[in-house]
C-alpha positions in Angstrom: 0.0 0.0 0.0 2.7 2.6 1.3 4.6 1.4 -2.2 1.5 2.2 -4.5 1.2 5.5 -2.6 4.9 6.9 -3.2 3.9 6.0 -7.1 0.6 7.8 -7.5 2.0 10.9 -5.3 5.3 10.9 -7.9 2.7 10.8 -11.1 3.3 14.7 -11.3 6.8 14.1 -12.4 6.4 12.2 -15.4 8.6 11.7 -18.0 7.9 12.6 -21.9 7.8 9.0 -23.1 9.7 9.7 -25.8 12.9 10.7 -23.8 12.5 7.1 -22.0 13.5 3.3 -23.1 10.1 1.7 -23.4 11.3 -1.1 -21.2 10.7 -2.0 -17.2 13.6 -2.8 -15.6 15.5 -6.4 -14.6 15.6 -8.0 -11.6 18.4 -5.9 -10.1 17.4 -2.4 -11.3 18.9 -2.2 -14.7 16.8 -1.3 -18.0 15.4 -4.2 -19.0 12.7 -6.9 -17.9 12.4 -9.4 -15.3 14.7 -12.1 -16.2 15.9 -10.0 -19.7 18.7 -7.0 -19.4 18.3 -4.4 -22.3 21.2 -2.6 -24.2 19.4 0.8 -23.3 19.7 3.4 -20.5 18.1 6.5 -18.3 18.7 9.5 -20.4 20.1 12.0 -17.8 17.8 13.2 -14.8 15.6 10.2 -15.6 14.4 8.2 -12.2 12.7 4.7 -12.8 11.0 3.1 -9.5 9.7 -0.3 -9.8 7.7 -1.8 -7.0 6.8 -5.2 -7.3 5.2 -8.1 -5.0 6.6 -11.7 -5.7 6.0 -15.7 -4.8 8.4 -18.3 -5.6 9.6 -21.4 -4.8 13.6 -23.1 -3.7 14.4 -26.5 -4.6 14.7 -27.3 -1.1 11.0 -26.6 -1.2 10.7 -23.5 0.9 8.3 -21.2 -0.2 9.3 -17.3 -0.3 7.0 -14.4 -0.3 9.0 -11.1 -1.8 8.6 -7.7 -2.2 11.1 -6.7 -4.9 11.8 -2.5 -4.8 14.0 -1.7 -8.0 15.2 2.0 -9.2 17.4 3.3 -12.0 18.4 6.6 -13.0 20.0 8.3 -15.2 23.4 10.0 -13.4 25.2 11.4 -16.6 25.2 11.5 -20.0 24.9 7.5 -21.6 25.3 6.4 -17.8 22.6 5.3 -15.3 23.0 3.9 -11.9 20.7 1.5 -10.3 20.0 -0.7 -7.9 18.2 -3.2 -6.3 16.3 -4.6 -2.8 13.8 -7.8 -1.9 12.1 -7.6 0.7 11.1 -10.9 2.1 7.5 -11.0 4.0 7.8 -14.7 4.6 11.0 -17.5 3.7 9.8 -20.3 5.2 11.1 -20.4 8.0 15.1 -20.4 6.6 14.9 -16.9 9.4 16.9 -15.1 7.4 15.2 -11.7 7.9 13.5 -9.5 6.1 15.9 -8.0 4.3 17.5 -9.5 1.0 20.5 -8.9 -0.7 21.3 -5.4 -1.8 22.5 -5.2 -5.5 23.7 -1.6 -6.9 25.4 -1.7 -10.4 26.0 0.8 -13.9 25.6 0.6 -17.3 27.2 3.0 -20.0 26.2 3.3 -23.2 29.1 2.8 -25.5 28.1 2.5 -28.9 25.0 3.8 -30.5 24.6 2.1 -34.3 21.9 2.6 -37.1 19.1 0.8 -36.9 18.9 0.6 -33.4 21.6 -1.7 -32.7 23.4 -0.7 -28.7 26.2 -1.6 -27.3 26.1 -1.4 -23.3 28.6 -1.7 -20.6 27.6 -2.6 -17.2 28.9 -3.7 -13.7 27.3 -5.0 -10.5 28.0 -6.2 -6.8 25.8 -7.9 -4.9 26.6 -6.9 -1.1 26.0 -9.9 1.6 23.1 -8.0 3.6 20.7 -11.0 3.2 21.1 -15.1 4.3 24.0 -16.4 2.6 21.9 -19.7 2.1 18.5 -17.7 1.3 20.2 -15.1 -1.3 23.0 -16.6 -1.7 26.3 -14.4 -0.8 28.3 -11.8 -2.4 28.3 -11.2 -6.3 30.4 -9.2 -8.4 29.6 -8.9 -12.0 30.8 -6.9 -15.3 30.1 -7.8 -18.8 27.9 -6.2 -21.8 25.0 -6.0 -23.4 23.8 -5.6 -27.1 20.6 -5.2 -29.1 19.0 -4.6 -32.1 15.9 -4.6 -34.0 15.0 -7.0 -36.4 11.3 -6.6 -38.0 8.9 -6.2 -35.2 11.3 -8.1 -32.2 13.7 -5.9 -30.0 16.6 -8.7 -29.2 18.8 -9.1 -26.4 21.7 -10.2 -25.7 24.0 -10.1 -22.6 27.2 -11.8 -21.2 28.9 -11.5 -18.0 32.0 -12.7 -16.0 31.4 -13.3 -12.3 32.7 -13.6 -8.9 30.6 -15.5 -5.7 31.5 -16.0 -2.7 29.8 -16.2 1.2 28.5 -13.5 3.1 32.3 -12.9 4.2 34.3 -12.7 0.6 37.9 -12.1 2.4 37.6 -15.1 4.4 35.0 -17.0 2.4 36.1 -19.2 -0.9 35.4 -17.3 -4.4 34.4 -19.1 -7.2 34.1 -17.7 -10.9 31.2 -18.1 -13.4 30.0 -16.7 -16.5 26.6 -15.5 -16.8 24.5 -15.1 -20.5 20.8 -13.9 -21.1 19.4 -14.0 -24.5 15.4 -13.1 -25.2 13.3 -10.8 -27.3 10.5 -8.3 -26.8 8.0 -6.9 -29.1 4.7 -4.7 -29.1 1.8 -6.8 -29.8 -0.4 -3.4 -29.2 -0.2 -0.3 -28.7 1.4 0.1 -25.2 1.3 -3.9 -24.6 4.6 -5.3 -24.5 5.7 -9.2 -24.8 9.2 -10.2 -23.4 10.8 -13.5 -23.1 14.5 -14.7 -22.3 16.6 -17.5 -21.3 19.4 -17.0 -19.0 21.8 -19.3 -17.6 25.6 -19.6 -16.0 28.8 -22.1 -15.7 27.6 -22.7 -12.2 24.7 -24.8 -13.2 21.6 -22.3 -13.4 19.1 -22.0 -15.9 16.1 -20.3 -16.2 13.2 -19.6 -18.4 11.6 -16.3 -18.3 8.2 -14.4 -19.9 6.8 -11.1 -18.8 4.2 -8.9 -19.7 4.1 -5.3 -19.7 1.1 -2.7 -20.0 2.5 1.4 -20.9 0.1 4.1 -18.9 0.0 7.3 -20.6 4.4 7.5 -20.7 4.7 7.6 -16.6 3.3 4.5 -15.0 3.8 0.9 -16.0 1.9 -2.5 -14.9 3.5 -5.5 -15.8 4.0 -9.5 -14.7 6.4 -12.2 -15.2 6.6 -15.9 -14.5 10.4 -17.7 -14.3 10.8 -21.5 -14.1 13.9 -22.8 -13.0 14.6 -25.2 -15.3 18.1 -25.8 -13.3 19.2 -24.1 -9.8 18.5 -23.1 -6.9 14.7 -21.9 -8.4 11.8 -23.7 -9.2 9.9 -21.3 -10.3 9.0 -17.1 -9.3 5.8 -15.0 -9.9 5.8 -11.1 -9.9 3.5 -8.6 -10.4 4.0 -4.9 -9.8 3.9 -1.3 -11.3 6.9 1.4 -12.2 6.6 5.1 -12.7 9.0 6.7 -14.9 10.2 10.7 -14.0 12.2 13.7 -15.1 14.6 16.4 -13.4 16.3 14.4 -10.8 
């Protein structure tokens, strides 16, 4: 409630919606999807908040009721900064708190082709505020994403080189892992958005991933998104939530 509040009160300060990627934003507060990083970014002064409510599923078979709070925003010229926080209303009883695992990251805009084709740079770090066996531990991430469009689709691509370790990364072990993403979005009507991905890593994940994604008049956003773990620590996560879109920050 206090979430949907903060978004109608920020309606004011909407963004022309031609000045703004017509895409969401990912899972850790990039430009993007749920499950499907984009090679676009904030143009400068540009604030994306995404609040979202979530219900998914661990292996181990704990259920996990989320409330995911995303922002991105455009710092400087080709360059947002963004980041990323779950809040967990119920885990199951794995008691590790309330509060997940912070993420904060960049992307740059390096090349801008013709017909539409991006070139982005981005880095992220996951810090250890969460349960190391709920969230999983420290991440740090860099790598790039690309796009272009071809016909009707908008396609994605993204590749990344990691480093995990525990909730201690100077005592803990660290392991290294690529990470890839690869999906497509379209318009199937005017403000109606499709988007679907795969994504998967060297250290044995794999994930399927569609979302759906309804434009309000340039400013607010509805959308949802269903991921099954096809292999991982995921079975499978729900979300559904809204984003508002602003200007002169």
């Amino acid at each position: 409630m206090a979430c949907s509040l903060l978004l109608v009160l920020l309606l004011p300060l909407q963004l022309p919606a031609e000045d703004a990627p017509a895409v969401l934003t990912d899972e850790f507060g990039f430009s993007g999807f749920p499950g499907l990083p984009t090679a676009d970014v904030m143009p400068v002064g540009g604030l994306r908040i995404t609040a979202a409510a979530g219900f998914g599923e661990l292996e181990g078979g704990s259920d996990l009721v989320r409330l995911p709070l995303r922002g991105c925003w455009g710092a400087l010229s080709n360059l947002e900064v963004c980041t990323a926080l779950p809040l967990y209303l119920d885990d199951d009883g794995m008691e590790g708190g309330a509060l997940g695992n912070i993420s904060v990251g960049a992307s740059y805009l390096y090349e801008r082709a013709r017909g539409g084709t991006n070139l982005v740079l981005r880095a992220r770090a996951s810090l250890p505020t969460g349960s190391e066996s709920r969230d999983g531990g420290s991440r740090l991430e860099m790598g790039a994403s690309t796009g272009t469009t071809f016909r009707l689709f908008r396609l994605s691509a993204t590749g990344l080189y990691g480093l995990a370790s525990g909730n201690d990364p100077f005592s803990d072990d660290i392991d290294d892992y690529a990470r890839f993403v690869f999906g497509s979005s379209s318009f199937v009507s005017r403000g109606l958005q499709l988007a679907g991905s795969l994504e998967g890593s060297t250290a044995g994940e794999l994930t399927a991933s569609a979302c759906c994604a309804y434009d309000l008049a340039g400013a607010m956003g509805l959308h949802g998104a269903v991921r099954a773990g096809l292999d991982g620590p995921w079975r499978y996560r729900l979300e559904a939530g809204a984003s508002w879109t602003g200007f002169g920050f």
